[in-house]
Each structure stands twice: as structure tokens, then as C-alpha cells.
MMTF fields as JSON, N, C-alpha, C and O atoms, coordinates in Angstrom:
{
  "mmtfVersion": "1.0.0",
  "mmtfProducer": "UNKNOWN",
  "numBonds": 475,
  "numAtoms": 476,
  "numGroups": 119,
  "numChains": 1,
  "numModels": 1,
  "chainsPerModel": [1],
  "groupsPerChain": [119],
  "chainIdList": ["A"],
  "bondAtomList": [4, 2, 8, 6, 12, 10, 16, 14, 20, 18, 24, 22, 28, 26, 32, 30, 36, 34, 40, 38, 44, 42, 48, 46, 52, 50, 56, 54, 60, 58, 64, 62, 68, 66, 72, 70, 76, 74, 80, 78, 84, 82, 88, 86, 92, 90, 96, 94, 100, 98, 104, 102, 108, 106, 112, 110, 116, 114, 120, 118, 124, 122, 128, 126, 132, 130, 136, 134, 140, 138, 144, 142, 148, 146, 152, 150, 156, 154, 160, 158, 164, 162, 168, 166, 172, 170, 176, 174, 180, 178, 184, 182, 188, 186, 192, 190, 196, 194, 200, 198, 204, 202, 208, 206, 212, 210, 216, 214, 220, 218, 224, 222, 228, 226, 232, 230, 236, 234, 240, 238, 244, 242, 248, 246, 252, 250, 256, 254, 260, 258, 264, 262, 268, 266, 272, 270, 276, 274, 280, 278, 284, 282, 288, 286, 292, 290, 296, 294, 300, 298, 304, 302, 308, 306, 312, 310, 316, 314, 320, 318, 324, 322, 328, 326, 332, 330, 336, 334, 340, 338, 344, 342, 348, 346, 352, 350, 356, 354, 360, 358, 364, 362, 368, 366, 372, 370, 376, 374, 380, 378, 384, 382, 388, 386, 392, 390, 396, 394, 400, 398, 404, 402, 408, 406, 412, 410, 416, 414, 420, 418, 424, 422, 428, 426, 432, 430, 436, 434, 440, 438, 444, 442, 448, 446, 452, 450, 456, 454, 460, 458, 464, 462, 468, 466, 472, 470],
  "bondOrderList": [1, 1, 1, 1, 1, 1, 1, 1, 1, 1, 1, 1, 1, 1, 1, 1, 1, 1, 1, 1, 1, 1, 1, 1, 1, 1, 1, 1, 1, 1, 1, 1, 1, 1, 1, 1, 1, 1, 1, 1, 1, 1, 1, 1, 1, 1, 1, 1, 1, 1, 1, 1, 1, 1, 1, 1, 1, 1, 1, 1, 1, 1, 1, 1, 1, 1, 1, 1, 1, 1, 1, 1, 1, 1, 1, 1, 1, 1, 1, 1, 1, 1, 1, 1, 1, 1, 1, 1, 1, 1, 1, 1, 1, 1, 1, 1, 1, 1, 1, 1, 1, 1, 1, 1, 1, 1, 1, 1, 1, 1, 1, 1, 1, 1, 1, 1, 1, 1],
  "groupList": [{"groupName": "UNK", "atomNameList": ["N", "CA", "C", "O"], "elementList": ["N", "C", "C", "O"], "formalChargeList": [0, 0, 0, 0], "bondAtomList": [1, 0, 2, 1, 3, 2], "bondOrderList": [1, 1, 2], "singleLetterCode": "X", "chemCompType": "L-PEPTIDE LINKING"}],
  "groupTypeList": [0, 0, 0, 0, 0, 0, 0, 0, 0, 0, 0, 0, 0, 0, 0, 0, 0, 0, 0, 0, 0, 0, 0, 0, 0, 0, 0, 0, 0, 0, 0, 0, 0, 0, 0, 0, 0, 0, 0, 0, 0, 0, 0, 0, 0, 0, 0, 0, 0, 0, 0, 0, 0, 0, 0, 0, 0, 0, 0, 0, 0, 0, 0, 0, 0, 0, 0, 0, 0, 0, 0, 0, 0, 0, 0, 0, 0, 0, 0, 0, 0, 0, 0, 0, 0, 0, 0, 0, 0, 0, 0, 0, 0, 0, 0, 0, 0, 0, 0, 0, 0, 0, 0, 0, 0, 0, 0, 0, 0, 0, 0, 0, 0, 0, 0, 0, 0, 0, 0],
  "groupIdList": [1, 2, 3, 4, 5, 6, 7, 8, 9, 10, 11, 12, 13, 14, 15, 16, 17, 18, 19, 20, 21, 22, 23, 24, 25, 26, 27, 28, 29, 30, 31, 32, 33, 34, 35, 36, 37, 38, 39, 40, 41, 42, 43, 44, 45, 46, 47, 48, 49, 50, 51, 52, 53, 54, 55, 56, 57, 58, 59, 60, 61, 62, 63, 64, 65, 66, 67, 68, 69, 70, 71, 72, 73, 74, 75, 76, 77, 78, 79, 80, 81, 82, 83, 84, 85, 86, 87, 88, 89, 90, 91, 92, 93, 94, 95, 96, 97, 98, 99, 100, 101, 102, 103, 104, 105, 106, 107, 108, 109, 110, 111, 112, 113, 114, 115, 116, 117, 118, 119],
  "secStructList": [7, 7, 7, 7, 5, 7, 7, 3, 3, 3, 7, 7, 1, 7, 7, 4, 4, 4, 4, 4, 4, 6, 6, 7, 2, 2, 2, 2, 2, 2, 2, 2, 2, 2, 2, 2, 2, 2, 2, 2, 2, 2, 2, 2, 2, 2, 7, 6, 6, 7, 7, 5, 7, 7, 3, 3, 3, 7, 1, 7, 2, 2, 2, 2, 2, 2, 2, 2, 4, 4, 4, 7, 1, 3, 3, 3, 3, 3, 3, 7, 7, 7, 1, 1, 1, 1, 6, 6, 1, 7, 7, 2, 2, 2, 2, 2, 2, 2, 6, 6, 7, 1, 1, 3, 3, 3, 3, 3, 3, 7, 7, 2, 2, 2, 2, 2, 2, 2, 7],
  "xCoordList": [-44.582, -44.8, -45.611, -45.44, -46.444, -47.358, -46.957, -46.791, -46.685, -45.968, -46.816, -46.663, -47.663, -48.83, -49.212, -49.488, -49.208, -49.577, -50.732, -50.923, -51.458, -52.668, -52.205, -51.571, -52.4, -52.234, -53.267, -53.76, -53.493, -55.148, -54.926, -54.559, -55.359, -55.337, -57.037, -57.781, -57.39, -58.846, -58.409, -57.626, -59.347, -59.731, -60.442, -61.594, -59.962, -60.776, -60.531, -60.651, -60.194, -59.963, -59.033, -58.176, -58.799, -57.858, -57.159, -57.824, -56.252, -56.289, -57.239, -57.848, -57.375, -58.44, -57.776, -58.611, -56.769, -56.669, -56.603, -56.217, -57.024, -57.754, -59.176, -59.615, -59.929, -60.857, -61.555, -62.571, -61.41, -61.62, -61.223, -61.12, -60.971, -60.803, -62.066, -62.492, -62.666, -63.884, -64.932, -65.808, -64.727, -66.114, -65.866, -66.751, -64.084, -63.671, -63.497, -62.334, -64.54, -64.193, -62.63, -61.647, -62.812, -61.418, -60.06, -59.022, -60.304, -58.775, -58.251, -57.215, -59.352, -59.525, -58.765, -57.756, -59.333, -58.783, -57.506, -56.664, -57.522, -55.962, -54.945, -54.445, -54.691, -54.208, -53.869, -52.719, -55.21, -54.795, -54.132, -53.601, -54.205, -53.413, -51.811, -50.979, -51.647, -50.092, -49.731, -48.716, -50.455, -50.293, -49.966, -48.875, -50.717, -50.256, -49.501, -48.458, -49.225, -47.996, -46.311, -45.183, -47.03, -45.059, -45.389, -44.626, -46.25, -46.333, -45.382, -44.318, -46.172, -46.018, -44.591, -43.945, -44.481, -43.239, -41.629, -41.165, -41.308, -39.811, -39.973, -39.016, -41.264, -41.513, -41.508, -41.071, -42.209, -41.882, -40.791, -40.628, -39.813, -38.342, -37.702, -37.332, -37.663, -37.258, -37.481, -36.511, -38.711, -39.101, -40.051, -41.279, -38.835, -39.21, -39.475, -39.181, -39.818, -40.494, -41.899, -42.516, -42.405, -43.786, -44.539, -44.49, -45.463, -46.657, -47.536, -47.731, -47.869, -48.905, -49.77, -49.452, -51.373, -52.084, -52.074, -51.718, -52.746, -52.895, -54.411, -54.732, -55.248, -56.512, -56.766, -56.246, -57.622, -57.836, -58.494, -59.144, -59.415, -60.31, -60.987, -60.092, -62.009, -62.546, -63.633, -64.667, -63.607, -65.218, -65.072, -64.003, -65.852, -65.501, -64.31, -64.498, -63.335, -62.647, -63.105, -62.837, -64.186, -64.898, -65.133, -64.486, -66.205, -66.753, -65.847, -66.085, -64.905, -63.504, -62.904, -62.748, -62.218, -61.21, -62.099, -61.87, -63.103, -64.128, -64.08, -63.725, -64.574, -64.419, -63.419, -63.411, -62.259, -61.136, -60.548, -59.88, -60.752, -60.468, -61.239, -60.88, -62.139, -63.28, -62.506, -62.524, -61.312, -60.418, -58.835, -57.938, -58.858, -57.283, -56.978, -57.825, -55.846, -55.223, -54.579, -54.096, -54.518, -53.984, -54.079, -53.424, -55.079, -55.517, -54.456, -54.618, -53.261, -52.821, -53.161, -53.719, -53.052, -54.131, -53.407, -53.163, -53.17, -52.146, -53.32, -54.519, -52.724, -53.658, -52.871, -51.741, -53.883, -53.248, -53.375, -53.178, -53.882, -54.23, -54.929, -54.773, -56.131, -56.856, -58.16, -59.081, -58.119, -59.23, -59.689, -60.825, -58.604, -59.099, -57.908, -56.935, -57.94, -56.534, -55.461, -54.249, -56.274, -54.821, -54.578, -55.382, -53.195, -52.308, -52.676, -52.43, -53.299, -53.368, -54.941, -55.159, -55.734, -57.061, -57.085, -56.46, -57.53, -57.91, -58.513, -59.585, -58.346, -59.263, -60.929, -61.125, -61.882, -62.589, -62.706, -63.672, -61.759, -61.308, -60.924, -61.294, -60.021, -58.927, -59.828, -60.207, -60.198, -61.536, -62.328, -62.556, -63.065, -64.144, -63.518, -64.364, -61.715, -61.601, -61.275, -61.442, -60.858, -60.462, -62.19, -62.459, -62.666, -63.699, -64.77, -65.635, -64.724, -65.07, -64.564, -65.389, -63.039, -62.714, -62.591, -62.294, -62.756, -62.923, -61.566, -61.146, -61.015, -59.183, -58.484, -59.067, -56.826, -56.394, -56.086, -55.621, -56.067, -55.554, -54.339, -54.24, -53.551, -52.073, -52.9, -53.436, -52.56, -53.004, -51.111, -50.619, -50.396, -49.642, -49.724, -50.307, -48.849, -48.961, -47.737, -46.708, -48.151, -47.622, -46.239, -45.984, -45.202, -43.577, -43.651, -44.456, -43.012, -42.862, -42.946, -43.502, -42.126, -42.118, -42.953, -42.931, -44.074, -45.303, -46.134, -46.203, -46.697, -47.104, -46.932, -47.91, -45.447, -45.176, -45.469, -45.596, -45.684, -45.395, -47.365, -47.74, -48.474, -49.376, -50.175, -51.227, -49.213, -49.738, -49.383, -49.843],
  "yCoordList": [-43.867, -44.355, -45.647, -46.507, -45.711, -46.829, -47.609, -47.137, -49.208, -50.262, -50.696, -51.43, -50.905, -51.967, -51.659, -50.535, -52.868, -52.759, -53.584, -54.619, -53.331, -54.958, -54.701, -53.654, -55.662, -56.066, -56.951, -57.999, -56.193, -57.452, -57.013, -55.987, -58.379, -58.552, -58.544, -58.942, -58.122, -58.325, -58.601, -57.977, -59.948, -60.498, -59.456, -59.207, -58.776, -58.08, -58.823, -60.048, -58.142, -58.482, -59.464, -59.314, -60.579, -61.306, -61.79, -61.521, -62.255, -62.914, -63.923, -64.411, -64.36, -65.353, -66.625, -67.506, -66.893, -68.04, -68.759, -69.86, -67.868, -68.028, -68.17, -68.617, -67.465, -67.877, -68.998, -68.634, -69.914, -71.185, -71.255, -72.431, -70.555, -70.699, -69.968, -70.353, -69.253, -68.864, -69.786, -69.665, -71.058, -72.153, -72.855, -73.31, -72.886, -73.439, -72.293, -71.944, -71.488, -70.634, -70.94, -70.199, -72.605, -72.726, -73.168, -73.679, -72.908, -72.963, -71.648, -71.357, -70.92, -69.556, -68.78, -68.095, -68.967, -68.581, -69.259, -68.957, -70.091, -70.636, -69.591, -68.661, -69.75, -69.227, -67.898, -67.461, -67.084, -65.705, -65.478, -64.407, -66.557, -66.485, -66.707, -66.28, -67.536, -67.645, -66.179, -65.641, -65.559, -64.548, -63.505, -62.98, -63.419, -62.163, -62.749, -62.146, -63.977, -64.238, -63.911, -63.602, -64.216, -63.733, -62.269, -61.783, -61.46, -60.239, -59.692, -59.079, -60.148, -59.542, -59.78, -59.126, -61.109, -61.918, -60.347, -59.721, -60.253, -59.986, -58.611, -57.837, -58.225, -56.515, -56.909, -56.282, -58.311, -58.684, -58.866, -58.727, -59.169, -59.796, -58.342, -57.94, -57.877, -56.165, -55.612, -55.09, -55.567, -55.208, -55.771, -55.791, -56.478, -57.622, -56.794, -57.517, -55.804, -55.026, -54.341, -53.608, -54.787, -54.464, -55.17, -56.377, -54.601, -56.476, -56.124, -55.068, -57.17, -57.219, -57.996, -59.092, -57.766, -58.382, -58.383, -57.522, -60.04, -60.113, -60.156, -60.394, -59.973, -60.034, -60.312, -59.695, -61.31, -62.1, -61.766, -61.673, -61.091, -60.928, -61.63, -61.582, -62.177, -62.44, -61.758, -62.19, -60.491, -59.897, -58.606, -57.997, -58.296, -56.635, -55.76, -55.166, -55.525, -54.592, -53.616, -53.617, -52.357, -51.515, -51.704, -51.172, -52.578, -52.876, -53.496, -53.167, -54.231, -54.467, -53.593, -53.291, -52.686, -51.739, -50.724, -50.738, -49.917, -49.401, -49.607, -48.706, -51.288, -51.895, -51.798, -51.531, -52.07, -52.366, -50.649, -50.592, -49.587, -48.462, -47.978, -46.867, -48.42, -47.76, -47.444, -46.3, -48.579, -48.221, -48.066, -48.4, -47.329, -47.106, -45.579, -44.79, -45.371, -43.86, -43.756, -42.682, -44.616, -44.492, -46.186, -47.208, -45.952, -46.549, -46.253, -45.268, -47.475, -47.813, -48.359, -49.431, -48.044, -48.467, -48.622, -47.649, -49.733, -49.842, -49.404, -49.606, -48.737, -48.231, -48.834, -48.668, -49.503, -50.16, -49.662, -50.105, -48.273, -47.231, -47.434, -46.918, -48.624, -48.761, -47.897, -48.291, -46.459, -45.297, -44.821, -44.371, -44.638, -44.384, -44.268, -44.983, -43.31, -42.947, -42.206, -42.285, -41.292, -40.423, -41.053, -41.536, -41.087, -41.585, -40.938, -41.424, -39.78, -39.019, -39.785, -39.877, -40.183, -40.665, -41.972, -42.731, -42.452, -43.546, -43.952, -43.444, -45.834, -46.564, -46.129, -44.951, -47.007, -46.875, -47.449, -47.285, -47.947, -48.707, -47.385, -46.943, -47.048, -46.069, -44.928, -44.636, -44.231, -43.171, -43.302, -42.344, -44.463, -44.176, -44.792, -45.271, -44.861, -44.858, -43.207, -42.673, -42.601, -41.16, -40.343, -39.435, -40.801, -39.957, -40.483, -39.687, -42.04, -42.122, -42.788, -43.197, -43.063, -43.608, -42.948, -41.773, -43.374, -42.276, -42.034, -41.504, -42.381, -41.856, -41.253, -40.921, -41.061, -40.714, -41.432, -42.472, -41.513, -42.777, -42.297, -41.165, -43.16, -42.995, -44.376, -45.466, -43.442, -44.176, -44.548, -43.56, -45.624, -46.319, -46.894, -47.977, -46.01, -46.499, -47.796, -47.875, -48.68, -49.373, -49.169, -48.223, -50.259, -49.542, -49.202, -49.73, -48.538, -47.963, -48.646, -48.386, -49.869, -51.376, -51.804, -52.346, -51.816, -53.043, -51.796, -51.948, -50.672, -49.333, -49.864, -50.383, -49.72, -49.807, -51.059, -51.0, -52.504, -53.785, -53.903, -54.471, -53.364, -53.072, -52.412, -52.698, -51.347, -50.827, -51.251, -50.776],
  "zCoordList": [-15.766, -17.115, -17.058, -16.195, -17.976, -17.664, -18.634, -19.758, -18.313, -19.23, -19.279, -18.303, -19.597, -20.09, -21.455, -21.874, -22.194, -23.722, -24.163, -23.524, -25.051, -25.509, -26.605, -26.73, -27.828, -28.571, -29.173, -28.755, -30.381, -30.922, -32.499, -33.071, -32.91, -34.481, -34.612, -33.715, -35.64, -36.089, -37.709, -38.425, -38.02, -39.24, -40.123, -39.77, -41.24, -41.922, -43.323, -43.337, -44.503, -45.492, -45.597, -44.727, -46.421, -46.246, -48.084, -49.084, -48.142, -49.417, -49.473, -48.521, -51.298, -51.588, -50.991, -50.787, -50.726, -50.873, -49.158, -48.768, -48.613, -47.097, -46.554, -45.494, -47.99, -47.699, -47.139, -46.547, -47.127, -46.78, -45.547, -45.2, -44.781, -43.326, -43.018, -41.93, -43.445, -42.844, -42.593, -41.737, -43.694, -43.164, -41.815, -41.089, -41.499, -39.658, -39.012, -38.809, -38.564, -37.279, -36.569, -36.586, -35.81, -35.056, -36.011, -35.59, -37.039, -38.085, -38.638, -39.235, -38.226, -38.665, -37.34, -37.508, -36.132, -34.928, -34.619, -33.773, -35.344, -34.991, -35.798, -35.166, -37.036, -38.029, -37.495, -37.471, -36.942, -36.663, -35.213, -34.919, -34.343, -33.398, -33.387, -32.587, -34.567, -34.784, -35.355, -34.912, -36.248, -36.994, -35.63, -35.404, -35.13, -33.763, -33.423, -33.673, -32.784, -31.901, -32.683, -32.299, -34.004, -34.855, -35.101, -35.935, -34.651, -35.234, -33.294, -33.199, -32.222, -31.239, -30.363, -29.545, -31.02, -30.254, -30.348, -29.395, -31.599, -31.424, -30.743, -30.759, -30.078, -29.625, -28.111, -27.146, -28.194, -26.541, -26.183, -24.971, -26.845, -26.932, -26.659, -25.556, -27.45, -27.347, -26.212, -25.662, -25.584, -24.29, -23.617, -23.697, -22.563, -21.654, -20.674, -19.722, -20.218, -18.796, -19.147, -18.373, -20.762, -20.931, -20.548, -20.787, -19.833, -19.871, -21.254, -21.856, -21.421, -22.439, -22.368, -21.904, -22.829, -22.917, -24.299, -25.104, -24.507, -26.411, -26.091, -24.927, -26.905, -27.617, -29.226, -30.156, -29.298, -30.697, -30.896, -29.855, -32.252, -32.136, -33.493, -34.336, -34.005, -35.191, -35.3, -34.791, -36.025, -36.185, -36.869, -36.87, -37.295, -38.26, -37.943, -36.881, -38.413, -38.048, -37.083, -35.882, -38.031, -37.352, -35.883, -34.982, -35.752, -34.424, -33.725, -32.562, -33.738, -32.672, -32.464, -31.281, -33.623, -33.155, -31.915, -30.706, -32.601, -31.573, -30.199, -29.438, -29.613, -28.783, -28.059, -26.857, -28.953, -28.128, -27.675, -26.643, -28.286, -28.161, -27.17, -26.781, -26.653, -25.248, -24.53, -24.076, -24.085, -22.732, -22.791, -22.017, -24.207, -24.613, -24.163, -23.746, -24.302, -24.717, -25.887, -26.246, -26.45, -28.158, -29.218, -29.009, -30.277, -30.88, -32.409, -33.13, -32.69, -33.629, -34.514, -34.282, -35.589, -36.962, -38.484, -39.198, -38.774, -40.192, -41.206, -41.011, -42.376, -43.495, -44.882, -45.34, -45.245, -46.667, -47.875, -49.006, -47.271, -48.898, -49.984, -51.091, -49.446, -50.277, -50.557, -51.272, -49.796, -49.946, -50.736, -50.591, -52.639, -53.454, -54.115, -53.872, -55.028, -56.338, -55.696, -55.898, -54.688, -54.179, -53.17, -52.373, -53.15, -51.539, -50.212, -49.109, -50.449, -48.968, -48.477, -47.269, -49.236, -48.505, -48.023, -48.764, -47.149, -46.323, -46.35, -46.678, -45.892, -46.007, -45.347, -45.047, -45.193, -44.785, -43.001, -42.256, -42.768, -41.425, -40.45, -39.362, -41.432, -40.915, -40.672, -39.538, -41.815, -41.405, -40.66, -39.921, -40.514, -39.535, -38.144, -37.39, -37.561, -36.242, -35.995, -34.899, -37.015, -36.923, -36.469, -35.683, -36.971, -36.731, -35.586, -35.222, -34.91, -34.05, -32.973, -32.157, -32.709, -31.711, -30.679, -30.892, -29.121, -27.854, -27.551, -26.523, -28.344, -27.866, -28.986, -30.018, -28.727, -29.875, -30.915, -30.449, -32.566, -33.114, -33.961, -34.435, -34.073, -35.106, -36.23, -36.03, -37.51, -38.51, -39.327, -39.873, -39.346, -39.928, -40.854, -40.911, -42.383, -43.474, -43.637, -42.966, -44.642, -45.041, -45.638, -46.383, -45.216, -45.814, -47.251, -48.018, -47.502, -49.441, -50.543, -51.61, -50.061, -50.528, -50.833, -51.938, -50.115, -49.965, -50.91, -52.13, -50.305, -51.122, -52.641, -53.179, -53.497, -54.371, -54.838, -56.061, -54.289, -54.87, -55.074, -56.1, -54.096, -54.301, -55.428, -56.0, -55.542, -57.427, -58.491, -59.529]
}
């Protein structure tokens, strides 16, 4: 069994009221590094015999996930259902790793909660 995990956040859409981190690149990279570290921390905690590499990334979704998928075997992908009116279609993130990432991808919808507090 192979224990090795990476882990990478990419900056895509954000709320407005972040914007303003885009004029400091390094407040911007900060911000999203705390953001992975509380995203990755209680999974490391959970399982302390994974290694993991983290990767930060700041740059198009698209072209990172891509990237980072060259040397995966499975490309995880949250979908925020913003594709259109019906629930079954996908973002545009999400679609175009389905249709071109070199591995397999699991597309992960958002809990019901967030779904619902969204519409």
C-alpha cells in the first residue's frame, strides 16, 4: 500500500472581501497557507503513518490541478455546483479535469448544508 499523500490548495475564486489580497502576492500566500494547514492538519492527526507532501499553489485552478495531476493516480476535486440550474452539471474546473486529467478524478460535492445555504 502506498502511504504517500500531496496535498495542494489552488487560489481560484474567492469571496469579495479577499480581494485585496491579490494586490500582496505574499499576504495572499500567506493566508492560503494557513488555509491548507487547518484544512490538512486534523487528517494528519488522524493518520500519523501517511507522509505527506503539501503544495501551495497560487495560479489558475485549471493549469495547477493539471500540473499537479501529471504524477498522480487519483485527482480529488471539490465541486461547488456552480455549472448551471441543474444539480447534476459541473463546474467548469471540475469538467475540464474530467475530461483532461492523465489520471483518475473523484469530483466531491459540497455537504447538503453548504449546497442548501448557497441557494
Amino acid at each position: 500500500m502506498n502511504t504517500a499523500a500531496t496535498f495542494s490548495i489552488v487560489t481560484g475564486a474567492v469571496p469579495e472581501a479577499e480581494l485585496p489580497l491579490f494586490t500582496d502576492k505574499n499576504r495572499l500566500f500567506r493566508a492560503r497557507a494557513a488555509m491548507l494547514d487547518r484544512t490538512v492538519h486534523p487528517w494528519h492527526r488522524r493518520y500519523p503513518k501517511v507522509r505527506v507532501q503539501i503544495s501551495l499553489r497560487v495560479e489558475r485552478p485549471r493549469e495547477a490541478l493539471l500540473d499537479a495531476a501529471a504524477g498522480a493516480d487519483l485527482l480529488v476535486v471539490g465541486d461547488r455546483g456552480t455549472g448551471g440550474v441543474e444539480p447534476l452539471l459541473l463546474g467548469a474546473t471540475s469538467s475540464a479535469m474530467l475530461h483532461h486529467a492523465p489520471c483518475t478524478v473523484a469530483i466531491v460535492p459540497p455537504p447538503r448544508d453548504a449546497a442548501q445555504r448557497a441557494a
